[in-house]
C-alpha positions as MATLAB code, in Angstrom:
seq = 'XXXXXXXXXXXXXXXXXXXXXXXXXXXXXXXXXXXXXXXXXXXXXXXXXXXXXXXXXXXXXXXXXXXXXXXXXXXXXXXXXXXXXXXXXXXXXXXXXXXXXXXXXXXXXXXXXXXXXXXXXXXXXXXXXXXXXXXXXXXXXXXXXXXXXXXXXXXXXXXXXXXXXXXXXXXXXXXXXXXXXXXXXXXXXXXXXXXXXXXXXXXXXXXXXXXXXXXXXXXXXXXXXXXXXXXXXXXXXXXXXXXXXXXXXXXXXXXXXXXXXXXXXXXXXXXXXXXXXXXXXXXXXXXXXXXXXXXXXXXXXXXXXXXXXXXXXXXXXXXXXXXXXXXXXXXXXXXXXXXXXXXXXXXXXXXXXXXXXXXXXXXXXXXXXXXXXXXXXXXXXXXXXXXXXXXXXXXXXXXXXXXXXXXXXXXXXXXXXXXXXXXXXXXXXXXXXXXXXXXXXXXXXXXXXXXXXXXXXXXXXXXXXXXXXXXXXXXXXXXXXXXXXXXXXXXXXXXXXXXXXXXXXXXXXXXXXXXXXXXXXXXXXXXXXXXXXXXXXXXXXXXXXXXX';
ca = [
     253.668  115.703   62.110;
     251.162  116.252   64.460;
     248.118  118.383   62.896;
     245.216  119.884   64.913;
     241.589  119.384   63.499;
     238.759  121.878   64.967;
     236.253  120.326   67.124;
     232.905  120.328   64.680;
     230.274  118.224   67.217;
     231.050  121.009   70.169;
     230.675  123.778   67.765;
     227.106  122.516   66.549;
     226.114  121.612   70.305;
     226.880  125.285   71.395;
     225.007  126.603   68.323;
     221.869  124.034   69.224;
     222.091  125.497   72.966;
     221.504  128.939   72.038;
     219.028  127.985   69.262;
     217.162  126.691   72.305;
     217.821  129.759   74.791;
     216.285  132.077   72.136;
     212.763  129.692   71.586;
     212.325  129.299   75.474;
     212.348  133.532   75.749;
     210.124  133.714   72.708;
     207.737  131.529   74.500;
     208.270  133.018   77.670;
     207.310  136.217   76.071;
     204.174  135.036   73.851;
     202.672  133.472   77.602;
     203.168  136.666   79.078;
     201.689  138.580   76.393;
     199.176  135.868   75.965;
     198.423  136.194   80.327;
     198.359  140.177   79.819;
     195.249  139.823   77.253;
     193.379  137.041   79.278;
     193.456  139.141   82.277;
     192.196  142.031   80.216;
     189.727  140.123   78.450;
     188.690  138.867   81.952;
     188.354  142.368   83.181;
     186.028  143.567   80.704;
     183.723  140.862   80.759;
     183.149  141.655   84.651;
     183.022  144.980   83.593;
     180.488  144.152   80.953;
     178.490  142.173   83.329;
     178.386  144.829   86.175;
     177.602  147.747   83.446;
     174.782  146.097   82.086;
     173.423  145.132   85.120;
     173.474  149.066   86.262;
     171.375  149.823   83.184;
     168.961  147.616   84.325;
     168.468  148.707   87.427;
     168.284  152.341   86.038;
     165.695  151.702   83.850;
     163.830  149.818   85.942;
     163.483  152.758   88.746;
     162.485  155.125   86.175;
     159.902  152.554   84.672;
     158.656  152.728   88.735;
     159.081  156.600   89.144;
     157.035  156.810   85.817;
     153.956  154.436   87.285;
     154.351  156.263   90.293;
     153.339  159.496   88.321;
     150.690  158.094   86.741;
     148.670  157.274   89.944;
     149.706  160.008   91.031;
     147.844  162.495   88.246;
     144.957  159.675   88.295;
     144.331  160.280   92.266;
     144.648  164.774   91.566;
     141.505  163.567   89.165;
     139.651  161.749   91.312;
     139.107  164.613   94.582;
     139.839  167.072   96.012;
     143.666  167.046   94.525;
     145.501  168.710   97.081;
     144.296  166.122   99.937;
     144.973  163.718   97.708;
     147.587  161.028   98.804;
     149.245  158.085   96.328;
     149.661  154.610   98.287;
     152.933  152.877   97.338;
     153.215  150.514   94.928;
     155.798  148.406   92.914;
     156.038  146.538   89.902;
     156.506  143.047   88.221;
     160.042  143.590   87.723;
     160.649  144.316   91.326;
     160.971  148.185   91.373;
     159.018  149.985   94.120;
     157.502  153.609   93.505;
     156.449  156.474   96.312;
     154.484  159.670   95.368;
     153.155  162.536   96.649;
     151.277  165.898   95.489;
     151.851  168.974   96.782;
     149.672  172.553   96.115;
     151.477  175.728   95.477;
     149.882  178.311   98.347;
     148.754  180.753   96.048;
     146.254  177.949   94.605;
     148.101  178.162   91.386;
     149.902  175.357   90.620;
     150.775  171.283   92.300;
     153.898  169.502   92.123;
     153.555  166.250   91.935;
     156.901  163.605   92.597;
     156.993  159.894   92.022;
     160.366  158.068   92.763;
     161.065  154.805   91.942;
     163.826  152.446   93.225;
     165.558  149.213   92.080;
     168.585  147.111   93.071;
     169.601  150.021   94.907;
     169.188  152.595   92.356;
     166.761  155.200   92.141;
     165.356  157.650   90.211;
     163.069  161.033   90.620;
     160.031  162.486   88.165;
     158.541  165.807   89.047;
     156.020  167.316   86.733;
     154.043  170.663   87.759;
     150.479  171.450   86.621;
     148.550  174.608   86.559;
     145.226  174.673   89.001;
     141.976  175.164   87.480;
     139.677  176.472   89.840;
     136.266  174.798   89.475;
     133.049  177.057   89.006;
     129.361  177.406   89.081;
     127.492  179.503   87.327;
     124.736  181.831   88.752;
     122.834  183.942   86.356;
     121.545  186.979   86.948;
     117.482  187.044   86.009;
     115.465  189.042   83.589;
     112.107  190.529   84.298;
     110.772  189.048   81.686;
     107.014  187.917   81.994;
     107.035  183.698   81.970;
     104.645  183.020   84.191;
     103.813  185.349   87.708;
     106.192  188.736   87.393;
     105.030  190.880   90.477;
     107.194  193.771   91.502;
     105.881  193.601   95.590;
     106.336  190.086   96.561;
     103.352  188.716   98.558;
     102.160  185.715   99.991;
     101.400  183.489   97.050;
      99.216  180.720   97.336;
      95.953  179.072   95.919;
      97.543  179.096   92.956;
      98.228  175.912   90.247;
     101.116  177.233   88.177;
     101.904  175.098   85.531;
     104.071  174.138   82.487;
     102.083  174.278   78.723;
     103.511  174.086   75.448;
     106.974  173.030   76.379;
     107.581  175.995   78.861;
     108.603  176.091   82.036;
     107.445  179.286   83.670;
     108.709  181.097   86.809;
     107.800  183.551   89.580;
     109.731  187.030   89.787;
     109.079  189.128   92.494;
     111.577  191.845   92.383;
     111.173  193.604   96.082;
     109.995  192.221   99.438;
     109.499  188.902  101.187;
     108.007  186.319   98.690;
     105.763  183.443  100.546;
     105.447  180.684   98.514;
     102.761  178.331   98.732;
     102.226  177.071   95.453;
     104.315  174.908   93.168;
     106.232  176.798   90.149;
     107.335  174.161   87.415;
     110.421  176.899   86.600;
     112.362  179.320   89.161;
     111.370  181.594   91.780;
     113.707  184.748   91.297;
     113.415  187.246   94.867;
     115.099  190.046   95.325;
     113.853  190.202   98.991;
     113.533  186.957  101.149;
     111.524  183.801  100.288;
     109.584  181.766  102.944;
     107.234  178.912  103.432;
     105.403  177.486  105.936;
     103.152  174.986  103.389;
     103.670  173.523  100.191;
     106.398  175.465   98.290;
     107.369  173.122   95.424;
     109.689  174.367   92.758;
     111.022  172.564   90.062;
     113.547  175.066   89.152;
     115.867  176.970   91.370;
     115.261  179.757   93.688;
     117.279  182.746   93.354;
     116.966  184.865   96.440;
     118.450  188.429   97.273;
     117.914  188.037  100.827;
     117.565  184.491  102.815;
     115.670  181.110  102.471;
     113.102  180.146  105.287;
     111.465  176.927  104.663;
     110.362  176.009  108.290;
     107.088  173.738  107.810;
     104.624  171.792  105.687;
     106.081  169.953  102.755;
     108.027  171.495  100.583;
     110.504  170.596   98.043;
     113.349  172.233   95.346;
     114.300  170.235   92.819;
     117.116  172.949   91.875;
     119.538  174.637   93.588;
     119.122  177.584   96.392;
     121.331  180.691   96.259;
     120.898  183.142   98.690;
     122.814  186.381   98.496;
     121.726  187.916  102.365;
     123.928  186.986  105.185;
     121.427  185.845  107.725;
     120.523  182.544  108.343;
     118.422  180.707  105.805;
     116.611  177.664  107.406;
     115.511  174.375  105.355;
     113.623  171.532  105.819;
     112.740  170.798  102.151;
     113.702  167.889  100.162;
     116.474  169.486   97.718;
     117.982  167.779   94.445;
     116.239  164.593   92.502;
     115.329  162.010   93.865;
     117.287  160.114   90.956;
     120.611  159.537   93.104;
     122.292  159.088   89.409;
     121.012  162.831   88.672;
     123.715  165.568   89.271;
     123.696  167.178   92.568;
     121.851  170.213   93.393;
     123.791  173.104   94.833;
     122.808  175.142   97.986;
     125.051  177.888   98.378;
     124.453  180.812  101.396;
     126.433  184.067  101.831;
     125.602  183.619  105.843;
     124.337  180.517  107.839;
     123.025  177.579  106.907;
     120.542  175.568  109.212;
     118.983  172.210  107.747;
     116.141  171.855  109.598;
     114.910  168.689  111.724;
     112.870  167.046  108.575;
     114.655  163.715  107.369;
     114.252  165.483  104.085;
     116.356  164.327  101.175;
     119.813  166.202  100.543;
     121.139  165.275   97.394;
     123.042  168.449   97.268;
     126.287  170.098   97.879;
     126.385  172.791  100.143;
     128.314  176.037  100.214;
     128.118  178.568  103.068;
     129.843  182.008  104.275;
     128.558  181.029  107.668;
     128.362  178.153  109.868;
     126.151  175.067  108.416;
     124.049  172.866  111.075;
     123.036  169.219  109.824;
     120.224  168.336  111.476;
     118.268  165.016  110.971;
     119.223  165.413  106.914;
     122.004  163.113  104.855;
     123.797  165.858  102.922;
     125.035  163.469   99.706;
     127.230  165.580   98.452;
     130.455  168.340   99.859;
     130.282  170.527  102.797;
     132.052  174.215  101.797;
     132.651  176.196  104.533;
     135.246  178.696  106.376;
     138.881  177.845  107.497;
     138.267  176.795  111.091;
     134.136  176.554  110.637;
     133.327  172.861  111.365;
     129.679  171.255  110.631;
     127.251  170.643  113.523;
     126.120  167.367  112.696;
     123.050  166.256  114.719;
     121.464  162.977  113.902;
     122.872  163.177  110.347;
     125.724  163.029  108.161;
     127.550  164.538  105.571;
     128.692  161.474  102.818;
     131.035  163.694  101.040;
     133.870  165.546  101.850;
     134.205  168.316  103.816;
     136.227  171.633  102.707;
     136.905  174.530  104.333;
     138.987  177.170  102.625;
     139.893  180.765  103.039;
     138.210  181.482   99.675;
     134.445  180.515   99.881;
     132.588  182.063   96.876;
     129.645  184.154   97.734;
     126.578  184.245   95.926;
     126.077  187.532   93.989;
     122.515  189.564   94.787;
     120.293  188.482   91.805;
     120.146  191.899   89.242;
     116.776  192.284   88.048;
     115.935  194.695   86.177;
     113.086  197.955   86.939;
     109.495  197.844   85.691;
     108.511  197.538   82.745;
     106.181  200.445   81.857;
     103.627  200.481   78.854;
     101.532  203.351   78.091;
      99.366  202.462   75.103;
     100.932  203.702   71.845;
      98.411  203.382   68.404;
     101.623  202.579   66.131;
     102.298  199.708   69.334;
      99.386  198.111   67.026;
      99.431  198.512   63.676;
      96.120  198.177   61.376;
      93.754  197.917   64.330;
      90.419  198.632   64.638;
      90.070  200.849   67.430;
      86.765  201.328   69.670;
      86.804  203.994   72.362;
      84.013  203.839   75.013;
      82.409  206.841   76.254;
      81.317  207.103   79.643;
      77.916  208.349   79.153;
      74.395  207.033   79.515;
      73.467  206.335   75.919;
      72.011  203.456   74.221;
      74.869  203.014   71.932;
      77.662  200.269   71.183;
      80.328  202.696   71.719;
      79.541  203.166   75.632;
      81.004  201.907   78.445;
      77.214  200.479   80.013;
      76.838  198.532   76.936;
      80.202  196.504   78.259;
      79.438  196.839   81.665;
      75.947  196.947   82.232;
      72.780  194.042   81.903;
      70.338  195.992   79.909;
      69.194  196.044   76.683;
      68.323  199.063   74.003;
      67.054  199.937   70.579;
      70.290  201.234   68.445;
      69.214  202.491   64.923;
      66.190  200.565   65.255;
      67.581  197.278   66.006;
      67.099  195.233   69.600;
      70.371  194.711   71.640;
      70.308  192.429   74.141;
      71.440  192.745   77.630;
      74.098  191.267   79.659;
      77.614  192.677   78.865;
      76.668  192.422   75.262;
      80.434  194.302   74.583;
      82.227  191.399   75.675;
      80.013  188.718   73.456;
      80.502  190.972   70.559;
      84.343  190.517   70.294;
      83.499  187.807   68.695;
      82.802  189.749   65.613;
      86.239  190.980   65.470;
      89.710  189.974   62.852;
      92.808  191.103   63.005;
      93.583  193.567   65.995;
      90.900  194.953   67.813;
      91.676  197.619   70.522;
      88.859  198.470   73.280;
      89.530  201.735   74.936;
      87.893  201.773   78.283;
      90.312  204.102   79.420;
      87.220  206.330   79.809;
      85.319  203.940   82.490;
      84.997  203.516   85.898;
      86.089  200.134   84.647;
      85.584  197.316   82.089;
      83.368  194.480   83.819;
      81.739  191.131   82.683;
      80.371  190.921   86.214;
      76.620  192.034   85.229;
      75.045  188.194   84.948;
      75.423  188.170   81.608;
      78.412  185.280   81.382;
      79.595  186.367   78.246;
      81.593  183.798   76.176;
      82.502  184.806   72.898;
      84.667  182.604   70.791;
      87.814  184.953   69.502;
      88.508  185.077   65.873;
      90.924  188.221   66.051;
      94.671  187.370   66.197;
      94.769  190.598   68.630;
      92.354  191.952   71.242;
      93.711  194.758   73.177;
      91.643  196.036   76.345;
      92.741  199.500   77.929;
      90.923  199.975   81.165;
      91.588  201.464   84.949;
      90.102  198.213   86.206;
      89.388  194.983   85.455;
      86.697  192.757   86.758;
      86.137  188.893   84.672;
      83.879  187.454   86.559;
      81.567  184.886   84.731;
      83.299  185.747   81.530;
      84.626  182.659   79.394;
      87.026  183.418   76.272;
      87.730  180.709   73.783;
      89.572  180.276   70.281;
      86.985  180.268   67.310;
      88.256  177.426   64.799;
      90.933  177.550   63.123;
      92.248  181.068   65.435;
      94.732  181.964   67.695;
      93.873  184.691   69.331;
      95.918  186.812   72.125;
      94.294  188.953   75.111;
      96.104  191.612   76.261;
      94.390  193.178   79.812;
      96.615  196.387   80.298;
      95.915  199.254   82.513;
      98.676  202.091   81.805;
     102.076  202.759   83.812;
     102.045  206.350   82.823;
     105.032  207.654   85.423;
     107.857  207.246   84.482;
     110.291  205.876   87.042;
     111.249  202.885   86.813;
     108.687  201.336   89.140;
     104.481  200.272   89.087;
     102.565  203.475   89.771;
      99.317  202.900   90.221;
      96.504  205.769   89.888;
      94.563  204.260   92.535;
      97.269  203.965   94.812;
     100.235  201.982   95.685;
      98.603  199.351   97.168;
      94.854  198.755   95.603;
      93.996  196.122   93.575;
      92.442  196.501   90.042;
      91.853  193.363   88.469;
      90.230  191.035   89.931;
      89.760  187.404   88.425;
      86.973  186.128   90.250;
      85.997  182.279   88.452;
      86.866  183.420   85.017;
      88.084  180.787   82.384;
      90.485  182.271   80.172;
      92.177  178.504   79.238;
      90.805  178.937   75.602;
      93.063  182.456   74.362;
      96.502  182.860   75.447;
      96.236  186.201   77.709;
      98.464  188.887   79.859;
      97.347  190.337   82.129;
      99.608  193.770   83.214;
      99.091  196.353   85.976;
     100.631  198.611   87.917;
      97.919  197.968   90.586;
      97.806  194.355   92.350;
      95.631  191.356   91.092;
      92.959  189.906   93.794;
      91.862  186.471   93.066;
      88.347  185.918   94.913;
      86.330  183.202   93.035;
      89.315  180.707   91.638;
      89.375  180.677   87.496;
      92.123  179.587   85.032;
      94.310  181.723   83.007;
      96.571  180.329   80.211;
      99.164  182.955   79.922;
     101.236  185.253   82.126;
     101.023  187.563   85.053;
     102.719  190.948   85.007;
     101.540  192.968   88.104;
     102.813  195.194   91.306;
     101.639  192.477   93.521;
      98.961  189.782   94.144;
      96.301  188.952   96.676;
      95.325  185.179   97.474;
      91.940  184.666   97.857;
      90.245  181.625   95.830;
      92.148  179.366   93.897;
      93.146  179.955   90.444;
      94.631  177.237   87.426;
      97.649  179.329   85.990;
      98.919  177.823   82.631;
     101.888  179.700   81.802;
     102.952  181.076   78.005;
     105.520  183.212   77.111;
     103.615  186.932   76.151;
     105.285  190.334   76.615;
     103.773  193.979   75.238;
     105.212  195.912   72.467;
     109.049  197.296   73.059;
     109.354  194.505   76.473;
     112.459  192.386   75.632;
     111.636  188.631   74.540;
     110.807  186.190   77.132;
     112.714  183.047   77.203;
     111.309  181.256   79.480;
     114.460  181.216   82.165;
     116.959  183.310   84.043;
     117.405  185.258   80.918;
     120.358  187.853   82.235;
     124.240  187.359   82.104;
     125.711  184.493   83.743;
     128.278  185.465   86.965;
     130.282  182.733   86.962;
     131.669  182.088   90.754;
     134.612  179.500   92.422;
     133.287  176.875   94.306;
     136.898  177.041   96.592;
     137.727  173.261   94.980;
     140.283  173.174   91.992;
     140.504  170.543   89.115;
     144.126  169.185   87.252;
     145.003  171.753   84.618;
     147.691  171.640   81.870;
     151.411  170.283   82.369;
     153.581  173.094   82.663;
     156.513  171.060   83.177;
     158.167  167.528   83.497;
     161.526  166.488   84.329;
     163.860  163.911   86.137;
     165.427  165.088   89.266;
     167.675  164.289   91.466;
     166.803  161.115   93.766;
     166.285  162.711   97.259;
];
């Protein structure tokens, strides 16, 4: 019987096969997934690489743009900002940075951009400022007596002005053409023109309504000049220190400037409404003048910059005030002991001979000696003594008696229609301080020196004395003549002055009862006026912008 037995080895082979079949897809599939994630890993590690290298670069040109904006703020500090230009510059890493500034035309604001680059990439910073506009300040002076206050300017010379007891003091002249010959350790204050021809020296500044005309001898301001007129004002003094580490001096014209031929020093800036003519002079500091005004520089130079501007500040007219008029008041001086001369021939104390006069006479029995035996006897005197010689021709020591009494009254008060000191010497008994007041009356009121004799006679008259031992003040309406030289330690208050002898001029601060305080300077409200140049102000913004 023939039996059929099923074929076990081919069975298991065919099972084996497909066993096999099944592992190669498996692995067929795991390499394919296993391809798939090393090309994506690959991918983002080239993406990696080129992203980080992008960041780089980014910050990089903003690290630039940033330095870039620095020098750019530190060169608007260091001028005139909106001339200013940034040189390029770059950094360690690479980077390169531009900037630039740019002024708003109203004057009101500057932009200023810095843009920095680096491995292609770039990036922008603008930031905008406000404008400051830079300043000086011009004050406008009080009439306040400090040293020679005369409402007529004059000619003005043979005369030693000069500082005491830590005060500076200065000449006011409040109408008319001031010639200065003398040297004034404070300001001169015009309200007319001021002029020299020989040896105005002024420590201070001069303050002129009108022009400056300084056209000979040797003369020198220390200060500034500000003239408010709008003609020419012509200089050949030496202006500024002579300390080129001292701040610069200002010189600032509503008109024309001319610097004379001198070789003077400059060490100035210079601001004019007008044309300005260098001649001969090195001006060390700026040059303001008029959009489309250039310098005429002849034999000179200018070492700073020169701006010219639509907007050139003018120099207000100095405001100084009216006369000051005193009519004698008994409450002005409380407690005093009040003699009033009477103009009569009489041998008595209370007459104006026995002040005026070199004779002598019995009074109640009792020898008085001659020789303006008034003035010796205010020596006798405390406290406040008031001499009324409003009744006299006038109150004079000029009768060869050279009286010199030593003072021992805190107060002597002398009323008279004129004065005349010659030979008379005052001086401080010990331990006293005495003040001298020499006053004809203002009695007119309006606003100006009226002067009984008339407007232009003089009623004091110095003539050699030495007043350097009492602090004195001499006011009039009249004008002061100075014939014989003398010394005064005090302060001037007069309608005008006439030169002739020289006189020693200590000035101290005095004023009369109900005159405002003296300080010693300008003494008014201060105008303050733009130079034309502008400083860096506040940040008003800052921002990153789009690379150009």
């Amino acid at each position: 019987m023939l039996v059929t037995r099923p074929n076990r080895d081919r069975t298991r082979d065919r099972a084996v096969d497909d066993d096999r079949g099944a592992a190669l897809i498996s692995v067929l599939i795991v390499s394919l997934v296993l391809g798939v994630i090393a090309v994506g890993l690959s991918s983002a590690v080239v993406n990696t690489t080129l992203t980080t290298s992008g960041v780089r670069a980014t910050l990089e040109a903003r690290a630039a743009a940033d330095a870039g904006m620095a020098e750019a703020v530190a060169a608007a500090k260091g001028g005139d900002l909106c001339d200013a230009t940034v040189p390029d510059g770059s950094l360690d890493t690479g980077a390169a940075y531009t900037a630039s500034l740019a002024c708003a035309d109203d004057g009101s604001t500057v932009t200023l951009t810095a843009t920095g680059t680096a491995d292609g990439t770039s990036a922008t910073v603008q930031a905008v400022y406000a404008l400051v506009a830079e300043t000086i300040e011009a004050v406008d002076p009080s009439l306040t007596p400090v040293g020679l206050v005369l409402y007529d300017a004059s000619t003005m010379g043979q005369v030693t002005l000069l500082a005491h007891g830590g005060n500076e003091p200065q000449v006011v002249a409040v109408t008319g053409t001031f010639g200065c010959r003398l040297g004034i350790p404070g300001n001169l204050l015009v309200g007319g023109n001021v002029t020299s021809s020989d040896g105005c020296n002024v420590s201070g500044d001069i303050y002129a309504g009108g022009t400056v005309t300084f056209d000979g001898g040797a003369t020198t301001v220390l200060g500034d000049i500000l003239a408010a007129g709008t003609g020419t004002s012509k200089i050949n003094s030496s202006i500024g220190s002579a300390n080129a580490d001292d701040p610069l001096s200002t010189v600032h014209v509503n008109g024309a400037l001319d610097l004379l031929w001198s070789g003077a020093r400059a060490h100035t800036n210079v601001i004019a409404n007008g044309s300005v003519t260098v001649n001969s002079r090195v001006i060390e500091g700026d040059v303001t003048l008029p959009t489309g005004s250039f310098p005429s520089v002849n034999g000179g130079r200018i070492e700073g910059e020169t701006i010219q501007t639509d907007d050139v500040p003018t120099v207000p007219a100095p405001s100084l005030p009216g006369w000051f008029e005193y009519t004698y008041r008994a409450a002005d001086w409380p407690g005093a002991t009040v003699v009033t001369l009477r103009n009569v021939s009489a041998n008595a104390t209370d007459t104006c001979d026995y002040y005026n006069k070199h004779t002598g006479w019995s009074v109640d029995g009792t020898w008085v000696g001659g020789g303006n035996r008034g003035w010796k006897d205010l020596a006798n005197y405390t406290g406040t003594v008031v001499i009324d010689g409003r009744a006299c021709d006038q109150l004079t020591s000029n009768a060869g008696g050279n009286p010199a009494p030593a003072l021992k009254a805190s107060n002597v008060v002398l009323l008279a229609k004129k004065f005349d000191t010659t030979g008379l010497t005052m001086t401080a008994a010990t331990g006293a301080t005495p003040r001298v007041y020499f006053i004809t009356e203002d009695t007119v009121p309006d606003g100006r020196p009226s002067c009984a004799l008339g407007a232009t006679a003089t009623n004091v008259n110095t003539n050699g004395a030495n007043l350097d031992g009492v602090r004195s003040l001499i006011y009039t309406p009249c004008r002061l003549s100075v014939s014989g030289g003398g010394v005064l330690l005090g302060s001037l208050y007069t309608n005008g002055f006439n030169s002739g002898g020289q006189i020693t001029i200590k000035g101290e601060l005095m004023s009369l009862p109900g005159q405002p305080a003296p300080d010693g300077g300008y003494g008014g409200t201060p105008t303050i006026i733009e130079t034309g140049e502008h400083a860096l102000g506040d940040v008003l913004w800052r921002r990153e912008v789009a690379s150009p």
